[in-house]
FIKOLZA-1660 file (N, C-alpha, C; in steps of 0.1 Angstrom, whole numbers, plus 5000, padded with zeros to 4 digits):
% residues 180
   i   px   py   pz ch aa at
   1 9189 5784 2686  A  X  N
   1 9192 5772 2679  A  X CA
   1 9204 5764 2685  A  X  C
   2 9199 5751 2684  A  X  N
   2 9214 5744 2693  A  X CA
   2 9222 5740 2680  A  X  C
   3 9238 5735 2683  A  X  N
   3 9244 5737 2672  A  X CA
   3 9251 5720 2677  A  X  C
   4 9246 5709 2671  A  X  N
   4 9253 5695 2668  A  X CA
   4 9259 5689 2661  A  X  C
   5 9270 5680 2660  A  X  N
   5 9281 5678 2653  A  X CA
   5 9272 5672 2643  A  X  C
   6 9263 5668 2640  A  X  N
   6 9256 5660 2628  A  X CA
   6 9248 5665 2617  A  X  C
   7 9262 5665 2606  A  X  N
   7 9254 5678 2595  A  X CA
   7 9243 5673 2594  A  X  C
   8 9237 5662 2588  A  X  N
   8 9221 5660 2584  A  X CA
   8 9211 5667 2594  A  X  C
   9 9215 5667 2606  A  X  N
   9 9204 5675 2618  A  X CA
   9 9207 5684 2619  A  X  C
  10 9217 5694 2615  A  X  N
  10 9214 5706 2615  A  X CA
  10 9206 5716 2599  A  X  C
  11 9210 5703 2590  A  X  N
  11 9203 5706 2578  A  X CA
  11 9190 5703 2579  A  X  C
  12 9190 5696 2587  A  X  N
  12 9168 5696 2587  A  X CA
  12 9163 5701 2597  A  X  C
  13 9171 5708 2610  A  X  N
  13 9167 5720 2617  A  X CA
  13 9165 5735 2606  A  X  C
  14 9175 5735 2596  A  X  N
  14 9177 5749 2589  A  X CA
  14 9164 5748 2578  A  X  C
  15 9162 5732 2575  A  X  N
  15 9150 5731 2567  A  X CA
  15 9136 5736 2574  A  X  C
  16 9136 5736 2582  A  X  N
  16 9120 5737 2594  A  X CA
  16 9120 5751 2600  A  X  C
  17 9131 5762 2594  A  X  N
  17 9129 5777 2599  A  X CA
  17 9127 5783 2591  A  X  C
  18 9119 5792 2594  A  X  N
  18 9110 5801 2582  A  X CA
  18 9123 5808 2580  A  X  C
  19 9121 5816 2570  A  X  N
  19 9129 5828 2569  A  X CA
  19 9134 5840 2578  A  X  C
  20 9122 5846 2588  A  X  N
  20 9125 5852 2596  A  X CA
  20 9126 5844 2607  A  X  C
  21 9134 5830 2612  A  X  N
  21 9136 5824 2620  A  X CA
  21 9126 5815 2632  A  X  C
  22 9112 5818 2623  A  X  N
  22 9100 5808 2631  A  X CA
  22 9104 5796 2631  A  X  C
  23 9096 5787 2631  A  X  N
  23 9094 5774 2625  A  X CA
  23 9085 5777 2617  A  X  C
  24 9089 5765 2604  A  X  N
  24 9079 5764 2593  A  X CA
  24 9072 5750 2594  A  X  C
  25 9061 5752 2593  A  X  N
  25 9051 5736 2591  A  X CA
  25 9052 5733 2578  A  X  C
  26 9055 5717 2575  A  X  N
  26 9058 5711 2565  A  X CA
  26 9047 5711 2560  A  X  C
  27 9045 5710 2542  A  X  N
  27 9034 5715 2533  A  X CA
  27 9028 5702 2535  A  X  C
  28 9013 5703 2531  A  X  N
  28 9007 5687 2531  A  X CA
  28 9013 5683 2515  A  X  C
  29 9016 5668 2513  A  X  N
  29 9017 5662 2503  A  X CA
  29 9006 5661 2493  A  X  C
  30 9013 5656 2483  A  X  N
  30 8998 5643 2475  A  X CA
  30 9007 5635 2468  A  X  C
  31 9003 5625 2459  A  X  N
  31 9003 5620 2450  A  X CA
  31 8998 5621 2433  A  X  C
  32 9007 5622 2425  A  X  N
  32 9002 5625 2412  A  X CA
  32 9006 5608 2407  A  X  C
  33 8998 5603 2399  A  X  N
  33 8992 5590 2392  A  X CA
  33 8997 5596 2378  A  X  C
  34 9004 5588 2370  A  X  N
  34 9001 5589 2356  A  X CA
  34 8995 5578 2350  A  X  C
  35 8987 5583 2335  A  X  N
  35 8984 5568 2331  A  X CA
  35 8994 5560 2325  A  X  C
  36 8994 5546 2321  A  X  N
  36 9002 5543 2313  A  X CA
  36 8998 5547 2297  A  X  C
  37 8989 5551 2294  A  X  N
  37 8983 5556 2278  A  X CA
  37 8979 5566 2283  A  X  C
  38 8982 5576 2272  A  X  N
  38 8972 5588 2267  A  X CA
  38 8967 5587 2258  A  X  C
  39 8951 5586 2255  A  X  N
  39 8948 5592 2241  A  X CA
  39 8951 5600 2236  A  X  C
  40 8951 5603 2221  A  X  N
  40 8955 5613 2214  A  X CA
  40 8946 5625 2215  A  X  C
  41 8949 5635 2223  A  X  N
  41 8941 5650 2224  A  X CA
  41 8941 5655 2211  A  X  C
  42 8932 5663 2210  A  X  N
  42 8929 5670 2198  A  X CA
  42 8935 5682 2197  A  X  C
  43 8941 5686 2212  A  X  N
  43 8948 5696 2218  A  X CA
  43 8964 5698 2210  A  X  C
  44 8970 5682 2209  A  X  N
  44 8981 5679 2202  A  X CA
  44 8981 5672 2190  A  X  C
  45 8971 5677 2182  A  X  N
  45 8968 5673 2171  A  X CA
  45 8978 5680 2160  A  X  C
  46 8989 5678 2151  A  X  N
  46 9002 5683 2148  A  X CA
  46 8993 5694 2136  A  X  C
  47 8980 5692 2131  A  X  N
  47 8973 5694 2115  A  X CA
  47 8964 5705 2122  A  X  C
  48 8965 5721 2112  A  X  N
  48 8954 5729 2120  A  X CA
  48 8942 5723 2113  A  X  C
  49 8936 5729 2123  A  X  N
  49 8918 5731 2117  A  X CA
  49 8916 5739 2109  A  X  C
  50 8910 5736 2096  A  X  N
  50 8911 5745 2083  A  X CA
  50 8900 5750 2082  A  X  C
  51 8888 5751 2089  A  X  N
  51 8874 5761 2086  A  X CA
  51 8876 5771 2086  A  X  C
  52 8871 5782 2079  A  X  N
  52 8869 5794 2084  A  X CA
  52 8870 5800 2100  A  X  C
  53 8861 5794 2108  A  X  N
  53 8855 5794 2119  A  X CA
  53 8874 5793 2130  A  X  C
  54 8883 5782 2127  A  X  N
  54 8891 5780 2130  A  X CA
  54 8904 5789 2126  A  X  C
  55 8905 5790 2117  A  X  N
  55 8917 5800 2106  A  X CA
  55 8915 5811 2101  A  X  C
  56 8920 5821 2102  A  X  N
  56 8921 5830 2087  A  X CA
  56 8926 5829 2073  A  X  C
  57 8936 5816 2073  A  X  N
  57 8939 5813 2061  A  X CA
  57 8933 5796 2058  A  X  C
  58 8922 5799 2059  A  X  N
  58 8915 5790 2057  A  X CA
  58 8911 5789 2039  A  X  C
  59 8915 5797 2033  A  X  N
  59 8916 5800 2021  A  X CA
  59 8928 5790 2015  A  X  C
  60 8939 5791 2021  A  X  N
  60 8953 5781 2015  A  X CA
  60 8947 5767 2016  A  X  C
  61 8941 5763 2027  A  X  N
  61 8939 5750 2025  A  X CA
  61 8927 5746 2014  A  X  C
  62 8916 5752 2013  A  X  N
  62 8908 5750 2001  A  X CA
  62 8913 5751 1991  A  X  C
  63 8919 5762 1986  A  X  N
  63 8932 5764 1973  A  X CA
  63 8941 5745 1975  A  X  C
  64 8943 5746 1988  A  X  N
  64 8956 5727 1985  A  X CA
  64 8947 5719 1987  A  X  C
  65 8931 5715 1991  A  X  N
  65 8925 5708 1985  A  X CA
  65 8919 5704 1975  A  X  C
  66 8919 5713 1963  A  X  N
  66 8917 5714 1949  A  X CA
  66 8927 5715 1940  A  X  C
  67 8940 5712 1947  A  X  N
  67 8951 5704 1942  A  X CA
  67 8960 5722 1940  A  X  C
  68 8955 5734 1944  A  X  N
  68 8968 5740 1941  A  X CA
  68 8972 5745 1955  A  X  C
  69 8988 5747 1954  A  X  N
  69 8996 5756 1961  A  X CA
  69 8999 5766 1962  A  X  C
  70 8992 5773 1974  A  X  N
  70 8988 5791 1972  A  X CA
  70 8996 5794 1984  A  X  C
  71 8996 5810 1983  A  X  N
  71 9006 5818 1993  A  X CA
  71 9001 5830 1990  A  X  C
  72 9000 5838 2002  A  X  N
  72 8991 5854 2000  A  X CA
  72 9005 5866 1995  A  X  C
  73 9003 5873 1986  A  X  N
  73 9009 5887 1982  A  X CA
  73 9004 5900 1982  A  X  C
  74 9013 5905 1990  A  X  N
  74 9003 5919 1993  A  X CA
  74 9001 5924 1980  A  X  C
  75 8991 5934 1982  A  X  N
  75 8985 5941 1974  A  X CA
  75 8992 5952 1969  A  X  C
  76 8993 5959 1979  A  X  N
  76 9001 5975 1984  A  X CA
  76 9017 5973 1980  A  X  C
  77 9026 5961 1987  A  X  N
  77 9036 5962 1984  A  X CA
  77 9043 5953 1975  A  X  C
  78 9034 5942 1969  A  X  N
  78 9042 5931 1964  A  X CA
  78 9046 5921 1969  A  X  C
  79 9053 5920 1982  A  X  N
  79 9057 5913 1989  A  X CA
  79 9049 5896 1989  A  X  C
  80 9057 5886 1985  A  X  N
  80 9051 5869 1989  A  X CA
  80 9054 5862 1999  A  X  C
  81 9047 5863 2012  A  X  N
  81 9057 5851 2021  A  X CA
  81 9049 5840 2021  A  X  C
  82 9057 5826 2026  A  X  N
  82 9052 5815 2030  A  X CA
  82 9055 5808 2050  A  X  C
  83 9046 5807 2050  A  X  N
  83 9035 5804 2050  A  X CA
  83 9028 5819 2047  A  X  C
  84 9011 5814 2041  A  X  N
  84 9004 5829 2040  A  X CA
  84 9001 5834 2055  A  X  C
  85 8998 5849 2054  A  X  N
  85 8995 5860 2063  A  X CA
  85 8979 5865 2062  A  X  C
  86 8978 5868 2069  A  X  N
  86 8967 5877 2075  A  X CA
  86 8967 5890 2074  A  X  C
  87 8979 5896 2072  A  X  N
  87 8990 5908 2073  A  X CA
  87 9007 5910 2069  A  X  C
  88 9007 5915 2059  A  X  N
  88 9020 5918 2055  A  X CA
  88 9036 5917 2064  A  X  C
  89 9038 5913 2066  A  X  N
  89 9052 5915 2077  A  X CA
  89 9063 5925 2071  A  X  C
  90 9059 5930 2058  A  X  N
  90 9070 5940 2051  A  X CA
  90 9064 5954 2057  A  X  C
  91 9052 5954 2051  A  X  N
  91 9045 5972 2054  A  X CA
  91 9033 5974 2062  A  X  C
  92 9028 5961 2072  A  X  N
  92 9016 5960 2076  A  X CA
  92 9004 5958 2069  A  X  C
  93 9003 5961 2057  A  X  N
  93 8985 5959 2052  A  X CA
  93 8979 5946 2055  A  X  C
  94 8968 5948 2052  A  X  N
  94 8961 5937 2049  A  X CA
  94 8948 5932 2038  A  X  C
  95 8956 5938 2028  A  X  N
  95 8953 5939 2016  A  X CA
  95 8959 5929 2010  A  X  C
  96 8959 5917 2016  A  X  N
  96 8967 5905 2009  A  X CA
  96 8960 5896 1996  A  X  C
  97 8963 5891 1989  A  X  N
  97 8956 5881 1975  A  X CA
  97 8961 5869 1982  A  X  C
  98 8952 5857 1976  A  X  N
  98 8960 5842 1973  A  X CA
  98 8969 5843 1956  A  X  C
  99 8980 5838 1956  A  X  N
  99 8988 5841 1943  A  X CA
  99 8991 5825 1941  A  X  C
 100 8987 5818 1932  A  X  N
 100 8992 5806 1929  A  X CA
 100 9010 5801 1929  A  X  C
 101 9014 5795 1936  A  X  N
 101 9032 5788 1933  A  X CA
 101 9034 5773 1929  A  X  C
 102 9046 5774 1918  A  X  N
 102 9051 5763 1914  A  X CA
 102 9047 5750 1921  A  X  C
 103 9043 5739 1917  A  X  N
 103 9044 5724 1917  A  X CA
 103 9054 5720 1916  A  X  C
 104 9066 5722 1912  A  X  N
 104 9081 5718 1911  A  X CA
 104 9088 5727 1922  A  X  C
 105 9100 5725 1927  A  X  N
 105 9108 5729 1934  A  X CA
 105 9125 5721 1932  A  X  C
 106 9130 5731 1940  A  X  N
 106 9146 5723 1939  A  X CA
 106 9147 5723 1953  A  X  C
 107 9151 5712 1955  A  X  N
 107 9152 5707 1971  A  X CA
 107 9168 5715 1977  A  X  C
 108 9164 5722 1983  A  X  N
 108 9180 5733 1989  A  X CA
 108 9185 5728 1999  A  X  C
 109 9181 5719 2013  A  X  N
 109 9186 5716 2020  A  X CA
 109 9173 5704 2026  A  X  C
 110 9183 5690 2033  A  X  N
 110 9174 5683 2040  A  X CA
 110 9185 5673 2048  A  X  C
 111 9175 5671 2055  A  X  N
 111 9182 5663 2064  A  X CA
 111 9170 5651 2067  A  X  C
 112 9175 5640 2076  A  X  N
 112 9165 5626 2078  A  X CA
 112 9163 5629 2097  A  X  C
 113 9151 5628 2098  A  X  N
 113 9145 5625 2112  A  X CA
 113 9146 5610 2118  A  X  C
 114 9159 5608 2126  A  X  N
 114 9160 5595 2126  A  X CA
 114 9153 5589 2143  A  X  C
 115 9154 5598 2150  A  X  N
 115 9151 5597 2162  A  X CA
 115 9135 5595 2165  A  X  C
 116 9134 5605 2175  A  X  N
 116 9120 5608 2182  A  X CA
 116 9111 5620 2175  A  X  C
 117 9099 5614 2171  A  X  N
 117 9092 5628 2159  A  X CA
 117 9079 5631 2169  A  X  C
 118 9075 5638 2163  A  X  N
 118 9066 5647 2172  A  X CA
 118 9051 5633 2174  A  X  C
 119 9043 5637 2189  A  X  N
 119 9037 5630 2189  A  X CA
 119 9023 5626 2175  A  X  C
 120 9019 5610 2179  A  X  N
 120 9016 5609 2168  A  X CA
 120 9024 5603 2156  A  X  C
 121 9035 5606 2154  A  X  N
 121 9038 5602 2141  A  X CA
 121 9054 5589 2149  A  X  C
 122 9053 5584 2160  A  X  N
 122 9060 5576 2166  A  X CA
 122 9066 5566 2156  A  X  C
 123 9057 5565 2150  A  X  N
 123 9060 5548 2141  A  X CA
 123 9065 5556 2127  A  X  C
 124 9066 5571 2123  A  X  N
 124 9074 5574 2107  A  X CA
 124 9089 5574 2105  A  X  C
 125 9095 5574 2121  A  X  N
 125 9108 5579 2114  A  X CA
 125 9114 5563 2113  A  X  C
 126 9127 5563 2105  A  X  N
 126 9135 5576 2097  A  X CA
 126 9126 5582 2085  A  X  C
 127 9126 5593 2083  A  X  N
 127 9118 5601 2073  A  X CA
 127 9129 5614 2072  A  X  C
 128 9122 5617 2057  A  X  N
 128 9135 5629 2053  A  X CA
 128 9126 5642 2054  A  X  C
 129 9128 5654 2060  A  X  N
 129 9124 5667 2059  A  X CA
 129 9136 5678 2052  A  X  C
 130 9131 5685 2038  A  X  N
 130 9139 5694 2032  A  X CA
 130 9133 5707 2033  A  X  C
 131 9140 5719 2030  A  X  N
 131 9137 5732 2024  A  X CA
 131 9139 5729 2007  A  X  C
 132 9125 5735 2007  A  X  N
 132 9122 5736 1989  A  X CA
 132 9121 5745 1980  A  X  C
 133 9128 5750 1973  A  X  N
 133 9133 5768 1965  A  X CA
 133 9121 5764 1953  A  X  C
 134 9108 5772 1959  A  X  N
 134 9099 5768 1946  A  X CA
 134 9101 5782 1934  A  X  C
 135 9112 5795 1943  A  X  N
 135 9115 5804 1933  A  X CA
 135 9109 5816 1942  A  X  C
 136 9096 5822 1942  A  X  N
 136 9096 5828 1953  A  X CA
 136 9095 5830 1963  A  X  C
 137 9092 5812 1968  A  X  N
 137 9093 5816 1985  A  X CA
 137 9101 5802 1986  A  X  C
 138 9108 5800 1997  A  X  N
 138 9114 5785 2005  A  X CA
 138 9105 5782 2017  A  X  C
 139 9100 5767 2016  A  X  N
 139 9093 5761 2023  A  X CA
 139 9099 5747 2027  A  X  C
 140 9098 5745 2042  A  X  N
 140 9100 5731 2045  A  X CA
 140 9090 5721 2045  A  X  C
 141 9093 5712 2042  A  X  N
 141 9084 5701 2038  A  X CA
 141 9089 5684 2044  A  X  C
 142 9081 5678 2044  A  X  N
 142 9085 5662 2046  A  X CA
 142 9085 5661 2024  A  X  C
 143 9094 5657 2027  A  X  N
 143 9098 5646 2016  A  X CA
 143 9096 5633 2012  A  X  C
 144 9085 5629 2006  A  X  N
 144 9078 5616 2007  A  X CA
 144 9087 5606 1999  A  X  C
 145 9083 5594 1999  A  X  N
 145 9089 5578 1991  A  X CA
 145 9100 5584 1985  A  X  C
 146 9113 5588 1994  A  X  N
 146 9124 5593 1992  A  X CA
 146 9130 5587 2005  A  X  C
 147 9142 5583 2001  A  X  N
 147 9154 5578 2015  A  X CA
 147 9166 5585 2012  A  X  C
 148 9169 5594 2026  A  X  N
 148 9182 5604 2026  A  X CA
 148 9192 5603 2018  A  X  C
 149 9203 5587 2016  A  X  N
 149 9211 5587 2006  A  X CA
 149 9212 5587 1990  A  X  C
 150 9192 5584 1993  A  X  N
 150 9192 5590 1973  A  X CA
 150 9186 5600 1967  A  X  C
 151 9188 5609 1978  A  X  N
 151 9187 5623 1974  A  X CA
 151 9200 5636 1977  A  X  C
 152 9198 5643 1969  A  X  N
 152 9209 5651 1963  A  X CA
 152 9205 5669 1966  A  X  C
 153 9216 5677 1971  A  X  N
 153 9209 5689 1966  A  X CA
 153 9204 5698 1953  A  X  C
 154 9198 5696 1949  A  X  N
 154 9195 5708 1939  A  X CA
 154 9184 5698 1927  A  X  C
 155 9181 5685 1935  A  X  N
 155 9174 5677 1928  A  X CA
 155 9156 5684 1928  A  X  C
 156 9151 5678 1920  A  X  N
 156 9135 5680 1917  A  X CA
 156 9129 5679 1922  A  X  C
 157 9117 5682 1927  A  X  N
 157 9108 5678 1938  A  X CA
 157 9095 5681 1931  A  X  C
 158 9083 5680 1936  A  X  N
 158 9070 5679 1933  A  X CA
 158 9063 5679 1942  A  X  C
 159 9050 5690 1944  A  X  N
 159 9038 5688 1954  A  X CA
 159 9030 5674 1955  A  X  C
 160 9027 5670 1967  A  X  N
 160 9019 5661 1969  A  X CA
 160 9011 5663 1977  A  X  C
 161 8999 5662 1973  A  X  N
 161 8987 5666 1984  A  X CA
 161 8984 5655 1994  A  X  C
 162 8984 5655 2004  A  X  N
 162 8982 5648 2015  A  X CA
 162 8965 5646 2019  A  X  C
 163 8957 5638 2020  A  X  N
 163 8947 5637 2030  A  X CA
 163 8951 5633 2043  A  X  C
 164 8944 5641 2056  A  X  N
 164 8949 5636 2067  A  X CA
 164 8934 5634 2074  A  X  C
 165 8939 5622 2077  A  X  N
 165 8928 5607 2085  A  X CA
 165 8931 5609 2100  A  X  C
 166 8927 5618 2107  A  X  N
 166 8926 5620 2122  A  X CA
 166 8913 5623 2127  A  X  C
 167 8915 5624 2139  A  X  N
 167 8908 5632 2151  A  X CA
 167 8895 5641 2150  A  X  C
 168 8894 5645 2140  A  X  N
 168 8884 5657 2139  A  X CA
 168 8871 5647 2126  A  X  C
 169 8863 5658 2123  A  X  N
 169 8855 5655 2114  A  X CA
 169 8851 5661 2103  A  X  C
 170 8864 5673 2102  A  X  N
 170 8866 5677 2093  A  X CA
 170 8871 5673 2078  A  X  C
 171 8874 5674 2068  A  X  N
 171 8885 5671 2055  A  X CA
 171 8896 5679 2056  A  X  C
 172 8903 5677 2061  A  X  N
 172 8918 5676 2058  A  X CA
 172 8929 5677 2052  A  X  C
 173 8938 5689 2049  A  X  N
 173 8946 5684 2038  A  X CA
 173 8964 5693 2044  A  X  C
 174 8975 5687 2039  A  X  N
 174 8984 5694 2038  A  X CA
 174 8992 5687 2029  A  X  C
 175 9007 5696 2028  A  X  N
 175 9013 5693 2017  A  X CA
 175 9028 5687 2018  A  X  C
 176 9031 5676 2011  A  X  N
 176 9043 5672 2012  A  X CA
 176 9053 5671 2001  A  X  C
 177 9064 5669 1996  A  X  N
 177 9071 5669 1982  A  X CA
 177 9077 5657 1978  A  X  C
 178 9079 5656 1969  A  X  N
 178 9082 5638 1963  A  X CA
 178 9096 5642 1953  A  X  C
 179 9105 5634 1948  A  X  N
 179 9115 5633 1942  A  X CA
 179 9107 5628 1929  A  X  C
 180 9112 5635 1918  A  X  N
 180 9103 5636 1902  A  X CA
 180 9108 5622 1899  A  X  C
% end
């Protein structure tokens, strides 16, 4: 290797030797295109698919499409978590129930999404998202026809069943909480 006072040429001589001191042949190129739009993939669709066929708790959403709010409790140990399971996270079974929970809650913590929100919902913020103490479990939620400075900790809240109008051709549902 010859050695020239011109760092750039000796840095693109050191770029063109292989490791064990060959020469390396430069990779072929390409070009990557983006579009200026994506449609909305079903891929990033933010709402699961609630069939059977799609879920195992495809049970919670029929339960919050007939207006109640369910959560599985094992059988074996008692144990309620939210979101529901498939399987216990305390003792493994899967001996789990749907167990009906409160329509009321006390709003424990929230804060406002003022920025950038997940795709899809581009045009919602500012919107407020809380944790909700419905007593046996805490759940985060969007907080509906509520604005961050007129809400308070330990205020009231309420289920609201959501229909969601997307992508699929399924019925749709999740849940959001409202200020009583």
């Amino acid at each position: 290797m010859t050695t020239h006072d011109h760092t750039d040429d000796r840095a693109a001589v050191e770029r063109s030797l292989r490791a064990d001191g060959g020469e390396r042949a430069d990779p072929p190129r390409g070009t990557i295109t983006l579009p200026d739009e994506i449609e909305f993939p079903r891929l990033l669709d933010f709402y699961d698919l609630q069939d059977p066929e799609h879920t195992r708790i495809h049970q919670f959403y029929e339960n919050l499409s007939d207006g109640a709010l369910t959560t599985t409790e094992c059988a074996d140990c008692g144990e309620i978590h939210f979101p529901p399971r498939v399987v216990c996270p305390e003792c493994l079974s899967d001996d789990l129930e749907y167990t009906d929970l409160p329509h009321e809650g006390e709003l424990h913590s929230f804060t406002e999404v003022r920025g950038t929100a997940a795709i899809g919902m581009r045009d919602d913020p500012p919107f407020v998202v809380g944790t909700v103490d419905l007593g046996p479990v805490q759940l985060s939620a969007r907080i509906e026809d509520a604005e961050y400075d007129d809400l308070e900790l330990g205020d009231t809240v309420r289920l609201k069943v959501m229909d969601i109008d997307g992508p699929t051709d399924q019925d749709r549902v999740f849940y959001r909480f409202e200020p009583v």
